[in-house]
C-alpha positions as YAML, in Angstrom:
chain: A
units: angstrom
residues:
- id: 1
  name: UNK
  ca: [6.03, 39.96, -44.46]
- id: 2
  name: UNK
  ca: [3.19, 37.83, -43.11]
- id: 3
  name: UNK
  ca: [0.68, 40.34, -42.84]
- id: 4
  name: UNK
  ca: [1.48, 41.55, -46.86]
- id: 5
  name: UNK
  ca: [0.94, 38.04, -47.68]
- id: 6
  name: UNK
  ca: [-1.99, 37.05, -45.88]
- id: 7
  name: UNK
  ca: [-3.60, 40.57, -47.01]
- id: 8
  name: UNK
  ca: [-2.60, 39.77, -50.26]
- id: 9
  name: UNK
  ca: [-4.31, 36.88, -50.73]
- id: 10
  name: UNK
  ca: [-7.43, 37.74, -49.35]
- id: 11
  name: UNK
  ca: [-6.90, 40.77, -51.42]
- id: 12
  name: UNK
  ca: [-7.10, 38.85, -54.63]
- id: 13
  name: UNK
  ca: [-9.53, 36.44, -53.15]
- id: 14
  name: UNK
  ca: [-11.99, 39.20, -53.10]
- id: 15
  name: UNK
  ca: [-11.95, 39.48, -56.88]
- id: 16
  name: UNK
  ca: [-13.29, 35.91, -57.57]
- id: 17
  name: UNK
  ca: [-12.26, 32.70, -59.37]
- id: 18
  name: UNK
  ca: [-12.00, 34.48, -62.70]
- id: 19
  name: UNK
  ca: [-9.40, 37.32, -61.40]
- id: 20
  name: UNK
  ca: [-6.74, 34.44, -60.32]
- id: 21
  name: UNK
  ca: [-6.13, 32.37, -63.60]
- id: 22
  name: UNK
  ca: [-3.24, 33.07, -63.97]
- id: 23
  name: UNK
  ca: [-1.58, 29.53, -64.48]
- id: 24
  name: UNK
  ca: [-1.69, 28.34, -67.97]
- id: 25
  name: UNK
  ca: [-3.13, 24.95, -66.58]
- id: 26
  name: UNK
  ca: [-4.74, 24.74, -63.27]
- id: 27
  name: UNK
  ca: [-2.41, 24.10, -60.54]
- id: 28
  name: UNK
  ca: [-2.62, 20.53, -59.33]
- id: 29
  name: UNK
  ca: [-2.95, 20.42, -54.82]
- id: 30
  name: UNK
  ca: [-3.18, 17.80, -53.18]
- id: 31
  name: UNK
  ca: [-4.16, 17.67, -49.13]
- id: 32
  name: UNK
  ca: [-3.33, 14.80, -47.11]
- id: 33
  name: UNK
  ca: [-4.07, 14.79, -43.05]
- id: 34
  name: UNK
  ca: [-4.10, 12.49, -40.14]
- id: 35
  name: UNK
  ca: [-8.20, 12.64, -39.69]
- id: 36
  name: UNK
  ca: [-10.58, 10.33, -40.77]
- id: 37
  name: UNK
  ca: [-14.21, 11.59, -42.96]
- id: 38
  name: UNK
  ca: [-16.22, 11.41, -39.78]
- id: 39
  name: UNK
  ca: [-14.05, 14.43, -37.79]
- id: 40
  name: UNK
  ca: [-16.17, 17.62, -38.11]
- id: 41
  name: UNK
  ca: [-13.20, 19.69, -37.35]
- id: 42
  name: UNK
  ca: [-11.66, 18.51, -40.47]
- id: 43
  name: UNK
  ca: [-14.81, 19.37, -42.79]
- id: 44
  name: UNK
  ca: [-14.52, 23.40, -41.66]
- id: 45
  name: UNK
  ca: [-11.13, 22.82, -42.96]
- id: 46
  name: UNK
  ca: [-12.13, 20.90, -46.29]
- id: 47
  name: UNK
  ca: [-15.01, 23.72, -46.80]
- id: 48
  name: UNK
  ca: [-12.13, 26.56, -46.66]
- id: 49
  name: UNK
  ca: [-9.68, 24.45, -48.75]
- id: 50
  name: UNK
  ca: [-12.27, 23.82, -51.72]
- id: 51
  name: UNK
  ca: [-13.76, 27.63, -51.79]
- id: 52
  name: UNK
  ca: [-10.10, 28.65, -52.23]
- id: 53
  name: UNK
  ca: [-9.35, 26.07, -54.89]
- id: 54
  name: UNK
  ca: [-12.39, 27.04, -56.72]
- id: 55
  name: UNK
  ca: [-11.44, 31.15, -56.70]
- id: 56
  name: UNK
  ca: [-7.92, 29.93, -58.16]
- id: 57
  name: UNK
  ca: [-9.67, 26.90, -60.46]
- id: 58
  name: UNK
  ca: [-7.15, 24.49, -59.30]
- id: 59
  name: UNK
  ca: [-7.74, 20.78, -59.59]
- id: 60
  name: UNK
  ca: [-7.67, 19.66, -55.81]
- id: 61
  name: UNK
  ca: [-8.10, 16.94, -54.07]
- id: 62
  name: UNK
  ca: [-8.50, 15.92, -49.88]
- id: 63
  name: UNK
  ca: [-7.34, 12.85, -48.99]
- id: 64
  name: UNK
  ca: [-8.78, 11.44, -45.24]
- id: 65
  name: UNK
  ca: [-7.44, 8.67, -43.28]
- id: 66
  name: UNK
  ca: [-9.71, 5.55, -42.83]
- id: 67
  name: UNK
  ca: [-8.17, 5.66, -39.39]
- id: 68
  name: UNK
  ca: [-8.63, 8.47, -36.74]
- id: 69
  name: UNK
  ca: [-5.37, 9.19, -36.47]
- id: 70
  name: UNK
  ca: [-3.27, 6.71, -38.56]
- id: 71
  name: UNK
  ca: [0.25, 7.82, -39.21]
- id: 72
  name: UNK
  ca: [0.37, 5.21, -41.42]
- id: 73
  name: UNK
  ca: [-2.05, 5.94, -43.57]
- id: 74
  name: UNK
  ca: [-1.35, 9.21, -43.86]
- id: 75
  name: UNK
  ca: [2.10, 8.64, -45.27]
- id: 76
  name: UNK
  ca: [0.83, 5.74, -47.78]
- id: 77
  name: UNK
  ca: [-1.77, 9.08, -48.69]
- id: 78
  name: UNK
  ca: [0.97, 10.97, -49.06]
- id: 79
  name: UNK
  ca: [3.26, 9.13, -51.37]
- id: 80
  name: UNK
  ca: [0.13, 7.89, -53.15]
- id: 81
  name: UNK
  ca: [-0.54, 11.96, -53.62]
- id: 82
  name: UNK
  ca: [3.12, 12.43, -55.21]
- id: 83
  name: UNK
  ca: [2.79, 9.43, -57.00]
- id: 84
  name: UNK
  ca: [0.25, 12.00, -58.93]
- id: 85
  name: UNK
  ca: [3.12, 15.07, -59.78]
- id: 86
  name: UNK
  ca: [0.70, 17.61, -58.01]
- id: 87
  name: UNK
  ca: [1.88, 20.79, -57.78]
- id: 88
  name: UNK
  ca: [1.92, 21.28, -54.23]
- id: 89
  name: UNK
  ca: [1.24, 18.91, -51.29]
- id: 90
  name: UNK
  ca: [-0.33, 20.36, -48.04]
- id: 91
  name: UNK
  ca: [-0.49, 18.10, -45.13]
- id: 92
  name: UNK
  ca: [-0.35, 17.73, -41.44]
- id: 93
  name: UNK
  ca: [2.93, 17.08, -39.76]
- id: 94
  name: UNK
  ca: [1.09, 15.06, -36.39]
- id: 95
  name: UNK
  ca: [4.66, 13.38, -36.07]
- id: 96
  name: UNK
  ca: [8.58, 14.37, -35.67]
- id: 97
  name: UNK
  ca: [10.06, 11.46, -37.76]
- id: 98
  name: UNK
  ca: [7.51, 9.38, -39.56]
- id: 99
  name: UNK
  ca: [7.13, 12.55, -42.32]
- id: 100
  name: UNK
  ca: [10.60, 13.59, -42.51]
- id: 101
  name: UNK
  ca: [11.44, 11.75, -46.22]
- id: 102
  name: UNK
  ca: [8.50, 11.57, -47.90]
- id: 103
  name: UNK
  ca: [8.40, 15.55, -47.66]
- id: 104
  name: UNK
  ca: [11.96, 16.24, -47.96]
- id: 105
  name: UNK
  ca: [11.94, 13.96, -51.49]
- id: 106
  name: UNK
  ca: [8.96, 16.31, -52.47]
- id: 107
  name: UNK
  ca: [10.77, 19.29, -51.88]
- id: 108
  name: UNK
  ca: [13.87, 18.22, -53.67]
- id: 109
  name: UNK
  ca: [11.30, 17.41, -57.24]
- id: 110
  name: UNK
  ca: [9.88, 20.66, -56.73]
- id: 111
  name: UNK
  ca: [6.47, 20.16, -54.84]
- id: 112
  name: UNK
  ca: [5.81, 22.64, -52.60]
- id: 113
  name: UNK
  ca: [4.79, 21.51, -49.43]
- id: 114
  name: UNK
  ca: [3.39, 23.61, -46.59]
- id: 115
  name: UNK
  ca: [2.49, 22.14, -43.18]
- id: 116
  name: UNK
  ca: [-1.16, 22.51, -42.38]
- id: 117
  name: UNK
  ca: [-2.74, 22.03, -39.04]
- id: 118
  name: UNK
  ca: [-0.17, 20.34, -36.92]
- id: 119
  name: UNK
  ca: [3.35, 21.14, -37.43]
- id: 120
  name: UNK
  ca: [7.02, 19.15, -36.33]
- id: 121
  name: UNK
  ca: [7.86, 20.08, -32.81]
- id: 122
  name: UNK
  ca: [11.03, 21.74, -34.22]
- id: 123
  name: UNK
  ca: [9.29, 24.00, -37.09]
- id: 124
  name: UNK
  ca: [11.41, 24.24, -39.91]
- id: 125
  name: UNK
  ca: [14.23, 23.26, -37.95]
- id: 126
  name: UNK
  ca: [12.61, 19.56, -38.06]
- id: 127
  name: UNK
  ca: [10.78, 19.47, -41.34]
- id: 128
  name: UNK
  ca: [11.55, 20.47, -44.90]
- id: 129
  name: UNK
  ca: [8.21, 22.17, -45.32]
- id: 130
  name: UNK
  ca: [8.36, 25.65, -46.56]
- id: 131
  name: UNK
  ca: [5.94, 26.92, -44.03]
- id: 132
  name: UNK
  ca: [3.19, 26.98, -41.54]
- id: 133
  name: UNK
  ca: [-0.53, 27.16, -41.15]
- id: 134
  name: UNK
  ca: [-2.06, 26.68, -38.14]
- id: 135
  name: UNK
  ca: [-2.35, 27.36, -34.18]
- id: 136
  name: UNK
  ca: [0.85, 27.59, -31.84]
- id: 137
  name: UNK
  ca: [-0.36, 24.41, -29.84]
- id: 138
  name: UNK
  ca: [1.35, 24.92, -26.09]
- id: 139
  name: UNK
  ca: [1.03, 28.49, -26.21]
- id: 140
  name: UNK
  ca: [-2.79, 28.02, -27.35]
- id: 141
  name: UNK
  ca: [-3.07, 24.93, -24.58]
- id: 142
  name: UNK
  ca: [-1.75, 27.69, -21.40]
- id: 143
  name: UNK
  ca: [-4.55, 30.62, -23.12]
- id: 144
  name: UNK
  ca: [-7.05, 27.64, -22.41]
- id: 145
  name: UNK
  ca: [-6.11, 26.97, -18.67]
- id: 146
  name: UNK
  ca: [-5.56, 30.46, -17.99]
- id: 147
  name: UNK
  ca: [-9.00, 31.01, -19.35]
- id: 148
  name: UNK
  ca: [-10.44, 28.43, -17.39]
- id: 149
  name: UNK
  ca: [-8.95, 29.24, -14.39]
- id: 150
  name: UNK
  ca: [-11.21, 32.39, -13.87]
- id: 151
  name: UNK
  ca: [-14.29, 29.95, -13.20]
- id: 152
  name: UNK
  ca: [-11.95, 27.89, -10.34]
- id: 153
  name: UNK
  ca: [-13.47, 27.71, -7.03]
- id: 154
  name: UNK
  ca: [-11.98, 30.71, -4.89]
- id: 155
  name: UNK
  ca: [-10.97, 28.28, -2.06]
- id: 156
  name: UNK
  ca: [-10.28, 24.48, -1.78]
- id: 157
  name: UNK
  ca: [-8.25, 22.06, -3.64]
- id: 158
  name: UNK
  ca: [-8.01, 22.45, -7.37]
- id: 159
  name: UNK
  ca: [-7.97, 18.63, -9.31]
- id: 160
  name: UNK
  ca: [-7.42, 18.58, -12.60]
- id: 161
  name: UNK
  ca: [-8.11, 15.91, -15.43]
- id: 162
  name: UNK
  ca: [-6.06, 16.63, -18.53]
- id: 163
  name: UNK
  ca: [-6.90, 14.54, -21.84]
- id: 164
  name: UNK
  ca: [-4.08, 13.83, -23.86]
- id: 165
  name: UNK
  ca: [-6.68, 12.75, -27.40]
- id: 166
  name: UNK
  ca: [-3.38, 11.32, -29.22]
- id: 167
  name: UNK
  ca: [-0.58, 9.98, -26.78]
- id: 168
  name: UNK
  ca: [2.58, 11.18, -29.02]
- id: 169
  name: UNK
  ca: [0.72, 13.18, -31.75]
- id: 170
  name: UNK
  ca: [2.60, 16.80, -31.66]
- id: 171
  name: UNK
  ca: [-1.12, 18.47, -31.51]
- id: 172
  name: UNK
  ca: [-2.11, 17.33, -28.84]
- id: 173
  name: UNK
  ca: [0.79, 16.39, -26.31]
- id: 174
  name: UNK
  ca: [1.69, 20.38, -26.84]
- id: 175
  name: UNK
  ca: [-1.75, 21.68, -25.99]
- id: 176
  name: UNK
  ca: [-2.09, 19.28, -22.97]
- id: 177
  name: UNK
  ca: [1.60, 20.42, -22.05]
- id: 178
  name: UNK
  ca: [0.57, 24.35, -22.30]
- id: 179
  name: UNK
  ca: [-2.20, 23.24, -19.95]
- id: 180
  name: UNK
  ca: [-0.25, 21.53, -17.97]
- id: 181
  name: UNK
  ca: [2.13, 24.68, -18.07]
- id: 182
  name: UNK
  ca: [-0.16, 27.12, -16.33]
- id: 183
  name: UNK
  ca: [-1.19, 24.30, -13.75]
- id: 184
  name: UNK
  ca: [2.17, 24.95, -12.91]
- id: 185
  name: UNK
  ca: [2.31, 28.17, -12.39]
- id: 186
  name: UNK
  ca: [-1.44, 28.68, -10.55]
- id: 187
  name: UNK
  ca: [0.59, 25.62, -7.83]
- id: 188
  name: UNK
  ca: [3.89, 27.71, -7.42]
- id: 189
  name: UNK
  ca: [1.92, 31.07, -6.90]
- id: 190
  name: UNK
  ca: [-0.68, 29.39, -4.00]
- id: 191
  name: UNK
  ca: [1.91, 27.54, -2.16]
- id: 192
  name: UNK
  ca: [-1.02, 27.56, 0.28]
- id: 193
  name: UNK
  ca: [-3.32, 25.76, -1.86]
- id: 194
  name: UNK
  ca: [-3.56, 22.19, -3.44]
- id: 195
  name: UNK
  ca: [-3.01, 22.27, -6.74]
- id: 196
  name: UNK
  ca: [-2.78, 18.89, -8.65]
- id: 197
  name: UNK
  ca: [-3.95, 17.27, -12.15]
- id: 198
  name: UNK
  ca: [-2.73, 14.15, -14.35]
- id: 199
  name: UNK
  ca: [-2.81, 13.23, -18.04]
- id: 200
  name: UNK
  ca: [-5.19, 10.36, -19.37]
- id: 201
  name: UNK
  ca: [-5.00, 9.04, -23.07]
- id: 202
  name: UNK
  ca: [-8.73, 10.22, -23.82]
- id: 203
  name: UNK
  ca: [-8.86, 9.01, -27.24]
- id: 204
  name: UNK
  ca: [-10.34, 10.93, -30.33]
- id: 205
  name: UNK
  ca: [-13.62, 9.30, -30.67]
- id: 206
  name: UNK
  ca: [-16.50, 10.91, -28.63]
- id: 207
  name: UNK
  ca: [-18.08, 7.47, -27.75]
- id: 208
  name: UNK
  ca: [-14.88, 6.58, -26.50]
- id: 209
  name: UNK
  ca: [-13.82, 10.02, -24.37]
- id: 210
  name: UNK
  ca: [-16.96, 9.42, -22.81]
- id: 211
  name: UNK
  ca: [-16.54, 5.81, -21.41]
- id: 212
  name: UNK
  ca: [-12.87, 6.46, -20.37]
- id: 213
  name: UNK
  ca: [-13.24, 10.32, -18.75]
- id: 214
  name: UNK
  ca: [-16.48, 8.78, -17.44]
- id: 215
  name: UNK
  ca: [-15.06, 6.15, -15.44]
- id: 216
  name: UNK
  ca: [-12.52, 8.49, -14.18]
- id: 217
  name: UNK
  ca: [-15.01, 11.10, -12.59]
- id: 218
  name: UNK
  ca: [-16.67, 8.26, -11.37]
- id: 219
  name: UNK
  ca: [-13.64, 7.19, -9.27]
- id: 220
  name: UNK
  ca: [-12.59, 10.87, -8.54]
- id: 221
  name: UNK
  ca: [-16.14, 12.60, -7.96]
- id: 222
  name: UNK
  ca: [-14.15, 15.88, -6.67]
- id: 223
  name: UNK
  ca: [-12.45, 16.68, -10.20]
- id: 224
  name: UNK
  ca: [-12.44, 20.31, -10.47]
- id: 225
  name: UNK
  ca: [-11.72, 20.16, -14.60]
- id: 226
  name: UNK
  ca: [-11.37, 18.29, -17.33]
- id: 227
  name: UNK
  ca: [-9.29, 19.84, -20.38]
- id: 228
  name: UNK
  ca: [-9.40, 17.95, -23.56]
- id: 229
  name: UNK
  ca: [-7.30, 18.32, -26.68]
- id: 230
  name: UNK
  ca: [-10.02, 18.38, -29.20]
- id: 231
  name: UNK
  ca: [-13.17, 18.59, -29.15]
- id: 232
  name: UNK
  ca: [-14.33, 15.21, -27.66]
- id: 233
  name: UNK
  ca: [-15.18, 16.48, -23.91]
- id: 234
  name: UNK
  ca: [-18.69, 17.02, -26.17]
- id: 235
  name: UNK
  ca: [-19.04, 13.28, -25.10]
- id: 236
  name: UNK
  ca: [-17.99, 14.39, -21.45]
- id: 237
  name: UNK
  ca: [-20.64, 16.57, -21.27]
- id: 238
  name: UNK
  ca: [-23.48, 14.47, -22.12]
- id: 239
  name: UNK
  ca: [-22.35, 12.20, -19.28]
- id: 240
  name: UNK
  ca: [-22.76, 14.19, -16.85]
- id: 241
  name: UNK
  ca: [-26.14, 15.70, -18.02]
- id: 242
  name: UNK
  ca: [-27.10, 11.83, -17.75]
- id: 243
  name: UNK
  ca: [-25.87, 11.55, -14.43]
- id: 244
  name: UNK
  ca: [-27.53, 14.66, -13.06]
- id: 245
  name: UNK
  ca: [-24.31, 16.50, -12.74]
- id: 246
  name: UNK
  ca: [-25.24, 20.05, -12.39]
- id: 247
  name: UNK
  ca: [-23.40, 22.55, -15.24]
- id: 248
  name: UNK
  ca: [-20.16, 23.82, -13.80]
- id: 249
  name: UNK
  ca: [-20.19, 21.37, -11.32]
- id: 250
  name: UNK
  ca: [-17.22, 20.03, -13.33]
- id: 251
  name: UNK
  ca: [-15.80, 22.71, -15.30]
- id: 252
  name: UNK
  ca: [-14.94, 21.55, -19.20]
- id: 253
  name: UNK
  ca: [-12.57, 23.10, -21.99]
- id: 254
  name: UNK
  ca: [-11.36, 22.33, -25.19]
- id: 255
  name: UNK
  ca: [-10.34, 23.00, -29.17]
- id: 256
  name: UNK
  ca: [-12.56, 24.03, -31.64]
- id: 257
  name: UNK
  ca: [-16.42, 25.04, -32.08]
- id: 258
  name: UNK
  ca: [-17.68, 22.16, -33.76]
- id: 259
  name: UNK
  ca: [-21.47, 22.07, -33.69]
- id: 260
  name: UNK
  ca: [-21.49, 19.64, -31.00]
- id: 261
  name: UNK
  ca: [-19.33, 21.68, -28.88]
- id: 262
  name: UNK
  ca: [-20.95, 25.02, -29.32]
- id: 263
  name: UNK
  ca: [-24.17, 22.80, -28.35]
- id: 264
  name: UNK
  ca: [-22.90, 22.12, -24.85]
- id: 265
  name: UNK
  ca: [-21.67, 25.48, -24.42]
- id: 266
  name: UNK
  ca: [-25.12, 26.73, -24.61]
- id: 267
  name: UNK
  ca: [-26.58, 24.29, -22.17]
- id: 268
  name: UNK
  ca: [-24.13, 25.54, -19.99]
- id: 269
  name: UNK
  ca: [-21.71, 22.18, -19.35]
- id: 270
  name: UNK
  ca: [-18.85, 23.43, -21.78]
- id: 271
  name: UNK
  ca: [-17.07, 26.81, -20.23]
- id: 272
  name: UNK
  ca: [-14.12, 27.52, -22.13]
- id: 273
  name: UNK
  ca: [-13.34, 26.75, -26.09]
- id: 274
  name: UNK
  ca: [-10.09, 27.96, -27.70]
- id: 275
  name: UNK
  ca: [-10.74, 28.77, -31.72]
- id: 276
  name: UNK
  ca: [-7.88, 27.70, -34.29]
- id: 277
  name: UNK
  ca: [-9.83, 28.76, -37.52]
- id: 278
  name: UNK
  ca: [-10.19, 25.78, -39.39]
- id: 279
  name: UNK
  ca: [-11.35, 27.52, -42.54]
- id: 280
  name: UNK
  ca: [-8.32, 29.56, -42.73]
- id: 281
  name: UNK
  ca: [-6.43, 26.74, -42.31]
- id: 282
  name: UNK
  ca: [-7.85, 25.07, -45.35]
- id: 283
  name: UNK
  ca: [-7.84, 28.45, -47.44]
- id: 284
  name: UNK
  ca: [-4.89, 30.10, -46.98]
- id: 285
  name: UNK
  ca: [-2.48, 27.31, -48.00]
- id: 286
  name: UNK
  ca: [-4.12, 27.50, -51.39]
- id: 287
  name: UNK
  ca: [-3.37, 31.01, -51.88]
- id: 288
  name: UNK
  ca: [0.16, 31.07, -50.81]
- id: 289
  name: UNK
  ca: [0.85, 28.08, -53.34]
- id: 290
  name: UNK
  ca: [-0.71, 30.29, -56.06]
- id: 291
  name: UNK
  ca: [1.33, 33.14, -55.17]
- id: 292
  name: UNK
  ca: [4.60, 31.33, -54.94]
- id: 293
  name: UNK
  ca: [3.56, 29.41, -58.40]
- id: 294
  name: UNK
  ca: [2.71, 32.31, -60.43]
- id: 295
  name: UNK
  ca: [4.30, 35.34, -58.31]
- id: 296
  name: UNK
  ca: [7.66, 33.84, -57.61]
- id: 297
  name: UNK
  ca: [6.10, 34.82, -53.65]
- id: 298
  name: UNK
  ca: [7.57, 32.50, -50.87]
- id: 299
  name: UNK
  ca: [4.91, 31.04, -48.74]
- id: 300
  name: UNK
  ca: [5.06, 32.13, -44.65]
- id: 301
  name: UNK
  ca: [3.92, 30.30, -41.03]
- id: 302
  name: UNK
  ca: [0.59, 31.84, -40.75]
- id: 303
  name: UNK
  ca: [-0.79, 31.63, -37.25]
- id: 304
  name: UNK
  ca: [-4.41, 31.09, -36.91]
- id: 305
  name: UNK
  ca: [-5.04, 31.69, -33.80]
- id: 306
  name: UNK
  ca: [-6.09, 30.76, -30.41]
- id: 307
  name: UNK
  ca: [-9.53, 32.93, -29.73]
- id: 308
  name: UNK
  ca: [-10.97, 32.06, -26.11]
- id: 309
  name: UNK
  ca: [-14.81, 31.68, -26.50]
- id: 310
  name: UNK
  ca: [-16.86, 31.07, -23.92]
- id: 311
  name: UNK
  ca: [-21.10, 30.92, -23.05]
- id: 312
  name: UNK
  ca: [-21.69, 34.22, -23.97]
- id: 313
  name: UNK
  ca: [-20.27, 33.78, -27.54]
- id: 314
  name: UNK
  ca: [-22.48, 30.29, -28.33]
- id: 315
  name: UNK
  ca: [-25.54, 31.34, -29.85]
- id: 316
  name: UNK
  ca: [-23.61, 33.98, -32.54]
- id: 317
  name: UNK
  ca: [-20.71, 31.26, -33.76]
- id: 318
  name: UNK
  ca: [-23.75, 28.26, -33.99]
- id: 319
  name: UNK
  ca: [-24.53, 29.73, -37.33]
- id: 320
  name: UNK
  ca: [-21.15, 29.94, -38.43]
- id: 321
  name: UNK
  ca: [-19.70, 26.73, -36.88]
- id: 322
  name: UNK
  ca: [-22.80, 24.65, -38.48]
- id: 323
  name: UNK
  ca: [-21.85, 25.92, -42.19]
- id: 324
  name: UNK
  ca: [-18.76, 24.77, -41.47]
- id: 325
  name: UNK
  ca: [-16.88, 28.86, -41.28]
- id: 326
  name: UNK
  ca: [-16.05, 28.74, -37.93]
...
């Protein structure tokens, strides 16, 4: 069922703007998130989400946060955004409860709502959405360790610094758990070997990431890793190129190949990345809102991924990731 739909819709994407009219007036969207104008993630993700809603003509709209991360915004966005009668509301479900009405009143009036990005905990078990885009979150954060892990010294303790961006936000309290999973496992399978890591709230502002994982490798110079959530350890990695801190000498991994990201990669400081697509994630709720308006087709969960990239990859995605595709 997923893969008909998704091929479906990029099936009828192919034909252009003027092969999907079918709506009598343009369909009305409206796309409300937890990230502020400045995130570059979220801009791949705008880029994808107006290219599909100009092949389908509908009359869209992105709504940011003035707040990294507000919750509260977000839902004043979002009621704001039905205030409007759209005809479908796409947003980011970053917490369990705070969501819960607003969408569930939405669904009941007939807006359909798909979860974009970051979904409840509990999937549709916890949220009246009708679906899912985005990345499985622990399962992506344990592909990220487990990646990582190959460039772990072969004897020695192993010390771990794992950056929670968003204390309590579902996105990133699963991907530092999935870490935090395989740390687990590496420990119980070298009972020989010290294993160990802990959790920091890193924050989701580069400038920020930087002065608090800073002052923790300055206090713990023998960190073997530090995983962030996002895409912040950017920051990281210009600290230690300021300290002298050779690359590798502190191994660094994170979410998504934002241009400043895929930067550090190719100096060498960033090892690991784990890909979640943030152009599909903008594009593909579009189309399964215009085939569920005007094909009677219920929208599915639609996972996007969680693609290791590493060094070698840099210089091909830097193209892609500065346009805003990757």
């Amino acid at each position: 069922m997923r893969t008909v739909l998704i091929g479906s819709a990029l099936g009828l994407a192919l034909f252009g703007s003027t092969a999907l009219g079918a709506s009598a007036e343009p369909l009305k969207i409206v796309f409300t998130h937890h990230s502020s104008a400045s995130n570059t993630f979220w801009q791949a993700v705008k880029k994808g989400y107006d290219d599909a809603c100009e092949k389908i003509g509908a009359s869209c709209q992105m709504v940011f946060t003035q707040t990294e991360g507000s919750v509260e915004q977000q839902l004043s966005n979002m009621e704001a955004a039905l205030a409007s009668k759209p005809d479908a509301l796409l947003t980011s479900i970053v917490d369990d409860k705070a969501f819960d009405d607003v969408i569930a009143r939405a669904t009941k009036d007939g807006v359909e709502v798909i979860g974009v990005n970051v979904d409840d905990s509990e999937g549709a078990k916890g949220n009246a959405r009708v679906a899912f885009v985005g990345q499985g979150f622990r399962r992506a954060g344990y592909s990220l360790g487990k990646a990582m892990s190959e460039n772990f010294p072969k004897e020695g303790p192993i010390k771990v610094l794992v950056g929670i961006s968003a204390p309590g936000q579902n996105w990133s309290e699963a991907r530092g758990q999935g870490v935090m999973d395989f740390l687990t496992e590496l420990k119980a399978a070298n009972p020989g070997r010290e294993v160990s890591w802990e959790r920091i709230d890193s924050g989701t502002d580069l400038a920020v990431t930087s002065d608090r994982v800073g002052a923790y490798l300055n206090a713990h110079p023998d960190t073997t890793a530090y995983f962030d959530t996002g895409f912040w350890h950017a920051a990281v990695a210009r600290v230690l190129k300021d300290r002298g801190v050779a690359p590798g000498q502190v191994l660094l991994g994170g979410f998504d190949l934002v241009p400043e990201v895929v930067q550090q990669m190719q100096t060498g400081y960033v090892q690991v990345q784990v890909d979640q697509q943030p152009y599909m994630q903008g594009f593909m709720p579009v189309m399964q809102v215009y085939l569920a308006k005007n094909f009677g087709l219920a929208p599915a969960d639609i996972d996007t991924g969680q693609g290791i990239v590493r060094p070698a990859d840099a210089d091909n995605i830097m193209d892609l990731s500065a346009q805003g595709l990757r």
